[in-house]
mmCIF file of the N, C-alpha and C atoms, coordinates in Angstrom:
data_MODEL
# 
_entry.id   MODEL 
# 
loop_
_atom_site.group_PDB 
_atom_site.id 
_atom_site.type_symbol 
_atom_site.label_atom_id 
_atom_site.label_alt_id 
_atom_site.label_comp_id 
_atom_site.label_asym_id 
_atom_site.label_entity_id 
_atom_site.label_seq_id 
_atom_site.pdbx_PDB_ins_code 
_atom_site.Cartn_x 
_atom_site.Cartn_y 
_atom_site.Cartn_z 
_atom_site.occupancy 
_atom_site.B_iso_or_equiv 
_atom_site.pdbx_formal_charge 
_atom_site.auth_seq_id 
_atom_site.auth_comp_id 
_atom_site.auth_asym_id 
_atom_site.auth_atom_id 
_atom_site.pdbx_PDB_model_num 
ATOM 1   N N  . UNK A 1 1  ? -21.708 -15.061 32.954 1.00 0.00 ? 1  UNK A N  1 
ATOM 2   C CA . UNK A 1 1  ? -22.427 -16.249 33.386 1.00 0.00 ? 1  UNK A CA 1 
ATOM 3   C C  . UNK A 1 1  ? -21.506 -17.464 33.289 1.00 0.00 ? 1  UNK A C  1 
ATOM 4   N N  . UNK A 1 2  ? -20.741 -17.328 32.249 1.00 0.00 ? 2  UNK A N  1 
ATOM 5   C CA . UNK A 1 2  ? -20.107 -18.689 31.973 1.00 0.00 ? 2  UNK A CA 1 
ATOM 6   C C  . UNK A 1 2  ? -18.822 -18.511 32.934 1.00 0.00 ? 2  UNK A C  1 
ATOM 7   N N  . UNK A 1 3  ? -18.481 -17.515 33.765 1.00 0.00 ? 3  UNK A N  1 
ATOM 8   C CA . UNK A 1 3  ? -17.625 -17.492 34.575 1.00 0.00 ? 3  UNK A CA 1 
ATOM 9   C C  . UNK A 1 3  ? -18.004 -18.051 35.736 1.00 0.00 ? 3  UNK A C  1 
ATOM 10  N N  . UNK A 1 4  ? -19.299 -17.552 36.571 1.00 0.00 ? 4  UNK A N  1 
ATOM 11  C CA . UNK A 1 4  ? -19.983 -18.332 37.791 1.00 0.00 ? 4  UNK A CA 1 
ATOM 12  C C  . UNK A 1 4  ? -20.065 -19.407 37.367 1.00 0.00 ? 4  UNK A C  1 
ATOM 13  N N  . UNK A 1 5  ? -20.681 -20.164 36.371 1.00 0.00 ? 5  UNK A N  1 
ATOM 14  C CA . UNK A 1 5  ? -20.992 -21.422 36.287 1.00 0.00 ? 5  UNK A CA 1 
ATOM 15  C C  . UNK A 1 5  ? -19.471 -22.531 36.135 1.00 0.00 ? 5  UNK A C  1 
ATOM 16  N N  . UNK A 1 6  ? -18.765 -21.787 36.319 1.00 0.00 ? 6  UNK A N  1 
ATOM 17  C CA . UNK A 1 6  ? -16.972 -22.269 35.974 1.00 0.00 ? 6  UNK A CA 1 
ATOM 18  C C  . UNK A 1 6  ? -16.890 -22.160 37.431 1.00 0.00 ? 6  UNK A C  1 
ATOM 19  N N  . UNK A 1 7  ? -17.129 -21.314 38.102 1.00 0.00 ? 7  UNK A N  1 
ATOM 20  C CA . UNK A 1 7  ? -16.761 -21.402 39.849 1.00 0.00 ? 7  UNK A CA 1 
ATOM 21  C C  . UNK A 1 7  ? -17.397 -22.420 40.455 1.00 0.00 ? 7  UNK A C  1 
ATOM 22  N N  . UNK A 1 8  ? -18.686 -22.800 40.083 1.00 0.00 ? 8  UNK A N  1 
ATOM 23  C CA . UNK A 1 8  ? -19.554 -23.545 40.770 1.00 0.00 ? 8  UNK A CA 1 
ATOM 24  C C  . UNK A 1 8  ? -19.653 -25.112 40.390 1.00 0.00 ? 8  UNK A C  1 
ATOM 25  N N  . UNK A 1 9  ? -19.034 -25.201 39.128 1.00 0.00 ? 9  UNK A N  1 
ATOM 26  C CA . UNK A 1 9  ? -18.569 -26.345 39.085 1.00 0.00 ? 9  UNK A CA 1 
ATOM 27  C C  . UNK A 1 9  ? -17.698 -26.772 39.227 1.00 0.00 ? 9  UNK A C  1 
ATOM 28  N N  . UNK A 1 10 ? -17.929 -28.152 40.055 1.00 0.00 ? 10 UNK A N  1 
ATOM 29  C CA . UNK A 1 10 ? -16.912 -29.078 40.545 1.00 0.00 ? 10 UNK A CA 1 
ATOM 30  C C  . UNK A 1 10 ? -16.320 -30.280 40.028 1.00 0.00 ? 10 UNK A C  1 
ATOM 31  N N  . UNK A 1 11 ? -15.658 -30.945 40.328 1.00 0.00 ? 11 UNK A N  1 
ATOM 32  C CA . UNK A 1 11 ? -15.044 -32.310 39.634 1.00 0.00 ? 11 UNK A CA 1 
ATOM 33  C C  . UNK A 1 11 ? -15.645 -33.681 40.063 1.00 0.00 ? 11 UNK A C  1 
ATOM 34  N N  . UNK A 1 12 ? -15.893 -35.156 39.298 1.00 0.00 ? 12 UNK A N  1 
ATOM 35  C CA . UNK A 1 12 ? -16.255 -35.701 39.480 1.00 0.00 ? 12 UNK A CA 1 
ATOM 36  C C  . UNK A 1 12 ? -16.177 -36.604 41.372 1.00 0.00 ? 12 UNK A C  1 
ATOM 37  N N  . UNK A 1 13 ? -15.144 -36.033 41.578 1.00 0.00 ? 13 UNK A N  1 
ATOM 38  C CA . UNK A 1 13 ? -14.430 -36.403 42.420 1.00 0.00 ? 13 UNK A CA 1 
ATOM 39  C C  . UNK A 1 13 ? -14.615 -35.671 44.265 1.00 0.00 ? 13 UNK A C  1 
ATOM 40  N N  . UNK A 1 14 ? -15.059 -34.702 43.279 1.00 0.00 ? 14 UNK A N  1 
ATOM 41  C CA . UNK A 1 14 ? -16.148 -33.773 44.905 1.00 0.00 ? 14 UNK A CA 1 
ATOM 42  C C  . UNK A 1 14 ? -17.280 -33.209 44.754 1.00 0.00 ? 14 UNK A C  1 
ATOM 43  N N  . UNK A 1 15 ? -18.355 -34.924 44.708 1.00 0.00 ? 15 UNK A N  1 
ATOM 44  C CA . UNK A 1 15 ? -19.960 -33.892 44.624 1.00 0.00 ? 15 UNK A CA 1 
ATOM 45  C C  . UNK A 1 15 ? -20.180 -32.974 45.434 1.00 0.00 ? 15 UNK A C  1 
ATOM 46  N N  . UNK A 1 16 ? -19.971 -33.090 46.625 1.00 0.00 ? 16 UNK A N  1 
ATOM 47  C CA . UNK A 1 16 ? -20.526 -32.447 47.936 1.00 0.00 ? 16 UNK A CA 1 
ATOM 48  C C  . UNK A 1 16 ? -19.803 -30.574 47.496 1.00 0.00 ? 16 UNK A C  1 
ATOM 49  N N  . UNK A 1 17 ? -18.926 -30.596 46.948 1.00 0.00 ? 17 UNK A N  1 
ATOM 50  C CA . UNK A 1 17 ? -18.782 -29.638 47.010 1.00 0.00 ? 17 UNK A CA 1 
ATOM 51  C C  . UNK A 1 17 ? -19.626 -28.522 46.293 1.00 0.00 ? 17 UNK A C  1 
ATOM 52  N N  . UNK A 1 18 ? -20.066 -29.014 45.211 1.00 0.00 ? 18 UNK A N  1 
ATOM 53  C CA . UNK A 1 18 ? -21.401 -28.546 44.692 1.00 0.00 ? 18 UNK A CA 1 
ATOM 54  C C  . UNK A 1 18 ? -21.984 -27.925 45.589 1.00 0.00 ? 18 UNK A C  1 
ATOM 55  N N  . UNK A 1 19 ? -22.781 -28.290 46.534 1.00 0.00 ? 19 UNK A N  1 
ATOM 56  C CA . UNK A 1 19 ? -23.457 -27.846 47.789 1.00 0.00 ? 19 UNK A CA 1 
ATOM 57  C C  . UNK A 1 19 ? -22.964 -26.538 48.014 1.00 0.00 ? 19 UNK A C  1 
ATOM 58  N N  . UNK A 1 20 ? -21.797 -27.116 48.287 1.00 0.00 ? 20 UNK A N  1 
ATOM 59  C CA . UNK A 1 20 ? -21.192 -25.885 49.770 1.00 0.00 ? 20 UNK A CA 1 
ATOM 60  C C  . UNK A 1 20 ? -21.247 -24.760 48.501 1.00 0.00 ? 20 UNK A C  1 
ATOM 61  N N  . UNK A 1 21 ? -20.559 -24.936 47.337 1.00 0.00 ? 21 UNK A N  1 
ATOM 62  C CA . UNK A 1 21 ? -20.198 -24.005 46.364 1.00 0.00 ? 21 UNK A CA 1 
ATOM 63  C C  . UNK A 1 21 ? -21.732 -23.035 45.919 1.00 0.00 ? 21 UNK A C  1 
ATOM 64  N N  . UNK A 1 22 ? -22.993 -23.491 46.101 1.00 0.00 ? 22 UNK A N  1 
ATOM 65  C CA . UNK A 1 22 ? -24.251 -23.375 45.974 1.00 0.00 ? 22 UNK A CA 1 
ATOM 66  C C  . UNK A 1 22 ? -24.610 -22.689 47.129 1.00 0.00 ? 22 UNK A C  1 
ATOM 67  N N  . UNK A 1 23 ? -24.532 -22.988 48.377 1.00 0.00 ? 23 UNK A N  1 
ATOM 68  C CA . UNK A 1 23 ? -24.585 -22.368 49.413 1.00 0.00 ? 23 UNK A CA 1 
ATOM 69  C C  . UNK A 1 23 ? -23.629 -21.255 49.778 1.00 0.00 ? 23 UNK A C  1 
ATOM 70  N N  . UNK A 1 24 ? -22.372 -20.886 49.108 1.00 0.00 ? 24 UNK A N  1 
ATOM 71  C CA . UNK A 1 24 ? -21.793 -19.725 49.575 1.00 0.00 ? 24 UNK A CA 1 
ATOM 72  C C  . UNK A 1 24 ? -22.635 -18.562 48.788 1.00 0.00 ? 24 UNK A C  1 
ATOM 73  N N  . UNK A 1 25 ? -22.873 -19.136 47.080 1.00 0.00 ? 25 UNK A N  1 
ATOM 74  C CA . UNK A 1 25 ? -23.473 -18.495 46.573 1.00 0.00 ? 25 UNK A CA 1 
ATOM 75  C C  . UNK A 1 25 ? -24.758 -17.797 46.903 1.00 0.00 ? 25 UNK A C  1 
ATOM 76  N N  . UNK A 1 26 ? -25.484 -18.908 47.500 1.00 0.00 ? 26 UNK A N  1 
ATOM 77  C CA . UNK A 1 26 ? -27.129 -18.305 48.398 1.00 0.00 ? 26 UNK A CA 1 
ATOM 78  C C  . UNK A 1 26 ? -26.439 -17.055 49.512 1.00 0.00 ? 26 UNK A C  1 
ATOM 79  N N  . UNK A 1 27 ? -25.287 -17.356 50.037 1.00 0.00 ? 27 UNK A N  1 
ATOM 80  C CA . UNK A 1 27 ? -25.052 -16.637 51.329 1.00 0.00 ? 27 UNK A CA 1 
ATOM 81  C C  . UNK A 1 27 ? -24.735 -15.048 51.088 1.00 0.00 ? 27 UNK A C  1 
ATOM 82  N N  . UNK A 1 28 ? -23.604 -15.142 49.626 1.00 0.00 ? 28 UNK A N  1 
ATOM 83  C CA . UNK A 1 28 ? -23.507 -13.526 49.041 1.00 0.00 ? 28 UNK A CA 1 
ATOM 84  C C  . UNK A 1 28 ? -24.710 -13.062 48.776 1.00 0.00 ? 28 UNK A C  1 
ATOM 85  N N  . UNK A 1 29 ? -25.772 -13.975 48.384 1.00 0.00 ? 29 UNK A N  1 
ATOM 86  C CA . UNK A 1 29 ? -26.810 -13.000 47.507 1.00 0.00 ? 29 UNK A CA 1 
ATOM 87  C C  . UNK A 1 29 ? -27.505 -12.684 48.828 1.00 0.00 ? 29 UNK A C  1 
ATOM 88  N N  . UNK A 1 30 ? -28.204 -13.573 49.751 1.00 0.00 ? 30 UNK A N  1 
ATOM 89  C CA . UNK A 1 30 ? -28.689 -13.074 50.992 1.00 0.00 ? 30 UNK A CA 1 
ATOM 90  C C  . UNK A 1 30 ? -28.111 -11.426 51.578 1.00 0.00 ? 30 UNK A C  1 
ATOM 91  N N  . UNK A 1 31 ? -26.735 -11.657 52.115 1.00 0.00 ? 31 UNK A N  1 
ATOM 92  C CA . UNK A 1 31 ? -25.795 -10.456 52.519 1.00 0.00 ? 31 UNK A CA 1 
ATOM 93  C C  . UNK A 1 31 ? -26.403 -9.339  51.504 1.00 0.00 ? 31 UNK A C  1 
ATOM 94  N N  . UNK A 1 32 ? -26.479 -9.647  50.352 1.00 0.00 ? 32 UNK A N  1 
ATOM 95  C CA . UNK A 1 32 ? -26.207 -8.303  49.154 1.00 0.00 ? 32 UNK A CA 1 
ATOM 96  C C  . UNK A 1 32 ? -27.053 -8.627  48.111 1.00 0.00 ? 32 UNK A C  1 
ATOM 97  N N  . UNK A 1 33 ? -28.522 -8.472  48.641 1.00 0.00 ? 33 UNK A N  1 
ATOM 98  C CA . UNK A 1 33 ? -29.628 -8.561  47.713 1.00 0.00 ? 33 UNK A CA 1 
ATOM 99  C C  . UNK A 1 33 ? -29.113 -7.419  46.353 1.00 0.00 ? 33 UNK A C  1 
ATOM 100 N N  . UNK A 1 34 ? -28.617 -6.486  46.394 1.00 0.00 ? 34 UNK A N  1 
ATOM 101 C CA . UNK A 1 34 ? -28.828 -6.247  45.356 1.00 0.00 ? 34 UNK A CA 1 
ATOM 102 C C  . UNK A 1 34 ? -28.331 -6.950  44.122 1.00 0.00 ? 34 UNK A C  1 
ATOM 103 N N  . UNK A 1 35 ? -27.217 -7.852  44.834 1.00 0.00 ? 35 UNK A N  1 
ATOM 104 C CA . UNK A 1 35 ? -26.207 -8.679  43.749 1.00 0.00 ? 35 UNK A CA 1 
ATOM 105 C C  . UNK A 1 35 ? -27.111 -9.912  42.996 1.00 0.00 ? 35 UNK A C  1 
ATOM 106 N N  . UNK A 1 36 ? -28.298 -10.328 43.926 1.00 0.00 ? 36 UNK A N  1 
ATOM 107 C CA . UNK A 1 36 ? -29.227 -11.371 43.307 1.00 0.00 ? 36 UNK A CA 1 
ATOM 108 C C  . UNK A 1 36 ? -30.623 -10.429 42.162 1.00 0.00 ? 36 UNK A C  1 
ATOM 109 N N  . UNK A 1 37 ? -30.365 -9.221  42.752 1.00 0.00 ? 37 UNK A N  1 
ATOM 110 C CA . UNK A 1 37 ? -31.333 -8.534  41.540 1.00 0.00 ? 37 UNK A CA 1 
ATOM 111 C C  . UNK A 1 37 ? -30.603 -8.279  40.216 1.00 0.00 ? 37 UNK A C  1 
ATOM 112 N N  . UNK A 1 38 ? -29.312 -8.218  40.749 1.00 0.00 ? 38 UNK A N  1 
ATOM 113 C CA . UNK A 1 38 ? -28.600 -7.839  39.259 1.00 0.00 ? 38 UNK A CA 1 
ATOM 114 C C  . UNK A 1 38 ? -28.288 -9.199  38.165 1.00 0.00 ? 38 UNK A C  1 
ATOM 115 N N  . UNK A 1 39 ? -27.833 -10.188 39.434 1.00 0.00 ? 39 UNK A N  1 
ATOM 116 C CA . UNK A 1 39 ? -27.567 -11.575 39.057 1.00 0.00 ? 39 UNK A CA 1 
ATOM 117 C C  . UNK A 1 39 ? -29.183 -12.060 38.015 1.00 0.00 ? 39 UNK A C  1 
ATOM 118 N N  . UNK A 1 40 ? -30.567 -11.595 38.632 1.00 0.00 ? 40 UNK A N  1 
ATOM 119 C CA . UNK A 1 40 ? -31.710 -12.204 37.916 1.00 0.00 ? 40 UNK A CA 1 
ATOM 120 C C  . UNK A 1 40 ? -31.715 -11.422 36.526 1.00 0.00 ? 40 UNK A C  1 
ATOM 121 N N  . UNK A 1 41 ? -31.791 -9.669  36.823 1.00 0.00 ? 41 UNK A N  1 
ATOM 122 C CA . UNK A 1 41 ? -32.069 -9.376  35.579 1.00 0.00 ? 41 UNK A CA 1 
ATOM 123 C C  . UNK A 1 41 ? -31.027 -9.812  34.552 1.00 0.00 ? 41 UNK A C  1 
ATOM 124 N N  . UNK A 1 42 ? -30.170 -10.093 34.543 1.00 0.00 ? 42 UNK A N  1 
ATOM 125 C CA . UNK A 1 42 ? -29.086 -10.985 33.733 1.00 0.00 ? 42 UNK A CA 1 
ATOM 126 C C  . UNK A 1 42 ? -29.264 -11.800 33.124 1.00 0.00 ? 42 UNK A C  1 
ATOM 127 N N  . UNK A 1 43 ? -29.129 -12.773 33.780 1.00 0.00 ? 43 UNK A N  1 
ATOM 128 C CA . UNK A 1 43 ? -30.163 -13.829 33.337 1.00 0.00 ? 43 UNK A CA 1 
ATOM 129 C C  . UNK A 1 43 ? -31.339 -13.875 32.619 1.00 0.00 ? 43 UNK A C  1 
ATOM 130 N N  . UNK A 1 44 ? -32.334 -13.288 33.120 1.00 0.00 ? 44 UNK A N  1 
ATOM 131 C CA . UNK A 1 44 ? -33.358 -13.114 32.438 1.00 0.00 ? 44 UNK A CA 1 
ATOM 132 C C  . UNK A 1 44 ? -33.050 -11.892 31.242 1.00 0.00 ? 44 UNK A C  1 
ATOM 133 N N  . UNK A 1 45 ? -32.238 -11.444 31.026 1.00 0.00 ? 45 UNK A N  1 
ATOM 134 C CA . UNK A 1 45 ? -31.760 -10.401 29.429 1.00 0.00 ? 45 UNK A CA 1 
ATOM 135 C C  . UNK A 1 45 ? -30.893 -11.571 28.860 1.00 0.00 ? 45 UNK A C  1 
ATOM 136 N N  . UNK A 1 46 ? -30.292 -12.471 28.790 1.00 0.00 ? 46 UNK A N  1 
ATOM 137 C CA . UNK A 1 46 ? -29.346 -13.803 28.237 1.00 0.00 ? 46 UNK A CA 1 
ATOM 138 C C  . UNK A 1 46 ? -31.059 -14.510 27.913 1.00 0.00 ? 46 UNK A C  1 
ATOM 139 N N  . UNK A 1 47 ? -31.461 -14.717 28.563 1.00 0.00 ? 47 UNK A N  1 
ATOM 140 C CA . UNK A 1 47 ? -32.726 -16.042 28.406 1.00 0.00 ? 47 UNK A CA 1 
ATOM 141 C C  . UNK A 1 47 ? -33.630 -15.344 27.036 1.00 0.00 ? 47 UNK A C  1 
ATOM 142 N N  . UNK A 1 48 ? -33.780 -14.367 27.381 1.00 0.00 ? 48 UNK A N  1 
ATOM 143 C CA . UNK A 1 48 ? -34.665 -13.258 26.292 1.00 0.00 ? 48 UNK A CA 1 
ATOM 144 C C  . UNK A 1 48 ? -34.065 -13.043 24.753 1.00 0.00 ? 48 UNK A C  1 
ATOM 145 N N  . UNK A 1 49 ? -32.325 -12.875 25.321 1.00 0.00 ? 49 UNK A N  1 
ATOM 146 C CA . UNK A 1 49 ? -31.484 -12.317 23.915 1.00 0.00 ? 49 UNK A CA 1 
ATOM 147 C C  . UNK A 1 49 ? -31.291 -13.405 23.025 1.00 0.00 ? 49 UNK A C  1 
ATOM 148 N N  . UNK A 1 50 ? -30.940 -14.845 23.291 1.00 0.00 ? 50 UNK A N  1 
ATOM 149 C CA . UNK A 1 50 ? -30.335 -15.549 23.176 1.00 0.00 ? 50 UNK A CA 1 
ATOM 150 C C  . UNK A 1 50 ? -31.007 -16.881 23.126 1.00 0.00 ? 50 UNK A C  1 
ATOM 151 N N  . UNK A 1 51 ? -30.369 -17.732 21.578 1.00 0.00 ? 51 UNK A N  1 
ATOM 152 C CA . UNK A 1 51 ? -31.640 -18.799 21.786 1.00 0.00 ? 51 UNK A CA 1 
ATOM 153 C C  . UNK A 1 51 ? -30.704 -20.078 22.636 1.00 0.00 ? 51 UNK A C  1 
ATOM 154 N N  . UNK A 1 52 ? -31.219 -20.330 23.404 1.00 0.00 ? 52 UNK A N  1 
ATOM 155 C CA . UNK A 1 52 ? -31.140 -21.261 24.585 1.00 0.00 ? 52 UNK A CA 1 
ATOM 156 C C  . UNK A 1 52 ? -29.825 -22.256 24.466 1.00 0.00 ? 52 UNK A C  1 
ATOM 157 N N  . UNK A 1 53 ? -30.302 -22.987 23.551 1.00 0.00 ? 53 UNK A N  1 
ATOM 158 C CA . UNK A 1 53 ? -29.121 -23.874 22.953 1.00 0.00 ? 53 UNK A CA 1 
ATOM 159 C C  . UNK A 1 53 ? -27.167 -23.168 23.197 1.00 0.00 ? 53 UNK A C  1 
ATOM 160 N N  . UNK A 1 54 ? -27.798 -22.261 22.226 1.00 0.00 ? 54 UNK A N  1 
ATOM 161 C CA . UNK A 1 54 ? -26.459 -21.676 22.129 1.00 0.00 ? 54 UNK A CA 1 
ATOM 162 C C  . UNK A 1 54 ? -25.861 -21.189 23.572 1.00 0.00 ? 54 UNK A C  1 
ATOM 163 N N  . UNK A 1 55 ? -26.741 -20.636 24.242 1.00 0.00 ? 55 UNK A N  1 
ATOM 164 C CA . UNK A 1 55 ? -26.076 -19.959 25.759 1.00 0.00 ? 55 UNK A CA 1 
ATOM 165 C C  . UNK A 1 55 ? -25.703 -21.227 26.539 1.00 0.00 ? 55 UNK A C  1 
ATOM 166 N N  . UNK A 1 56 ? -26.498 -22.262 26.666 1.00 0.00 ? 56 UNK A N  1 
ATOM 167 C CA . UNK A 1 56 ? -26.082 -23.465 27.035 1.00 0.00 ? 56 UNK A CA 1 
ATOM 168 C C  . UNK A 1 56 ? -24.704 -24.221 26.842 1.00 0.00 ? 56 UNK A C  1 
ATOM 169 N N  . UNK A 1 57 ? -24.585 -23.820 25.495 1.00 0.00 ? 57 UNK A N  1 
ATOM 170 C CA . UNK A 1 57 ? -23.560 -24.441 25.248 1.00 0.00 ? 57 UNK A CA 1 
ATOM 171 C C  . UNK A 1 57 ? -22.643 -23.459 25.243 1.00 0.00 ? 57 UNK A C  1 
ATOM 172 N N  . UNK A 1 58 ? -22.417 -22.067 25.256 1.00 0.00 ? 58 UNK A N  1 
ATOM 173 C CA . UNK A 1 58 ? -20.968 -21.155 25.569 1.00 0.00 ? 58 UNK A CA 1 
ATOM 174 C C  . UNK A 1 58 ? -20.360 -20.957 26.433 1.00 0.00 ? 58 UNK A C  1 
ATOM 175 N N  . UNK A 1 59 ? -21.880 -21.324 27.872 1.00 0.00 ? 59 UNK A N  1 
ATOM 176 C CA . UNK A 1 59 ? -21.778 -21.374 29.269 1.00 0.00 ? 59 UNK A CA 1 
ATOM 177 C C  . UNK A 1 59 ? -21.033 -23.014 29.616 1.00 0.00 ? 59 UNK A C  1 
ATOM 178 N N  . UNK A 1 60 ? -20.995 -24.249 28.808 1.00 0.00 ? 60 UNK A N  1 
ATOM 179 C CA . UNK A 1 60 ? -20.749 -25.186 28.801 1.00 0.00 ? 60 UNK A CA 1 
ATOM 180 C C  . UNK A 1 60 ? -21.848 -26.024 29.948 1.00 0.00 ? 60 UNK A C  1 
ATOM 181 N N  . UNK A 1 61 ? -22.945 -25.191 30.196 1.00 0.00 ? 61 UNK A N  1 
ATOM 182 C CA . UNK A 1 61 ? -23.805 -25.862 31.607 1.00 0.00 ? 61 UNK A CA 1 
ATOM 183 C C  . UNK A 1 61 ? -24.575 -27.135 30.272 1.00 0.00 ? 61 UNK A C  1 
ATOM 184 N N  . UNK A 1 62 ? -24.204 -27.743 29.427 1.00 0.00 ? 62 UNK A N  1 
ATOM 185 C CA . UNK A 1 62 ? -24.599 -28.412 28.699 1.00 0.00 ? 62 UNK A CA 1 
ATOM 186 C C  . UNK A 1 62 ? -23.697 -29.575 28.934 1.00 0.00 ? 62 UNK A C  1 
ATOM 187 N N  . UNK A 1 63 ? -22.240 -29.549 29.075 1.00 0.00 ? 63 UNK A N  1 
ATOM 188 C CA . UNK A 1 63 ? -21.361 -30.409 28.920 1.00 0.00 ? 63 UNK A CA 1 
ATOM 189 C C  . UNK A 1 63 ? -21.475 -31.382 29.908 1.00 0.00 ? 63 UNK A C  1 
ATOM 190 N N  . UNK A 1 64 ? -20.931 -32.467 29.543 1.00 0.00 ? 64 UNK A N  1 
ATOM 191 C CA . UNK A 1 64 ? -20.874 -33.403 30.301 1.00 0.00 ? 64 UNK A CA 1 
ATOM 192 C C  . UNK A 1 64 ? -20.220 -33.264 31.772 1.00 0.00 ? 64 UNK A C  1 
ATOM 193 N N  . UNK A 1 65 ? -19.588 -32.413 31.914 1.00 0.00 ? 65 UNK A N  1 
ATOM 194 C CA . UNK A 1 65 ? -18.724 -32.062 33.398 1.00 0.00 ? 65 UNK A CA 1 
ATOM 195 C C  . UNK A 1 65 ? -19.913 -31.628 33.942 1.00 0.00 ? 65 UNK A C  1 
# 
């Protein structure tokens, strides 16, 4: 997780890319549903295992970037 969320974030310096980086992502999972079933149950086994805080912050989707 903390690897996608490292791809998908961008620098202060190119919001927009967010988007596009968000939208390629919608576009693999569309192509290759199974990759968004594997991508959910994931997620949802991290959300379950793990108390929140902490995944937040290993994933860094907490940090100020």
């Amino acid at each position: 997780l903390k690897r996608l969320i490292d791809e998908l974030r961008v620098s202060d310096k190119e919001p927009a890319l967010a988007n596009e980086n968000i939208q390629d992502l919608i576009d693999i999972l569309r192509q290759h549903p199974e990759y968004g079933d594997g991508l959910a149950s994931f997620v949802l086994k991290l959300i379950i295992q793990y108390r929140q805080i902490a995944l937040y912050t290993d994933t860094g989707i907490m940090s100020d970037q």
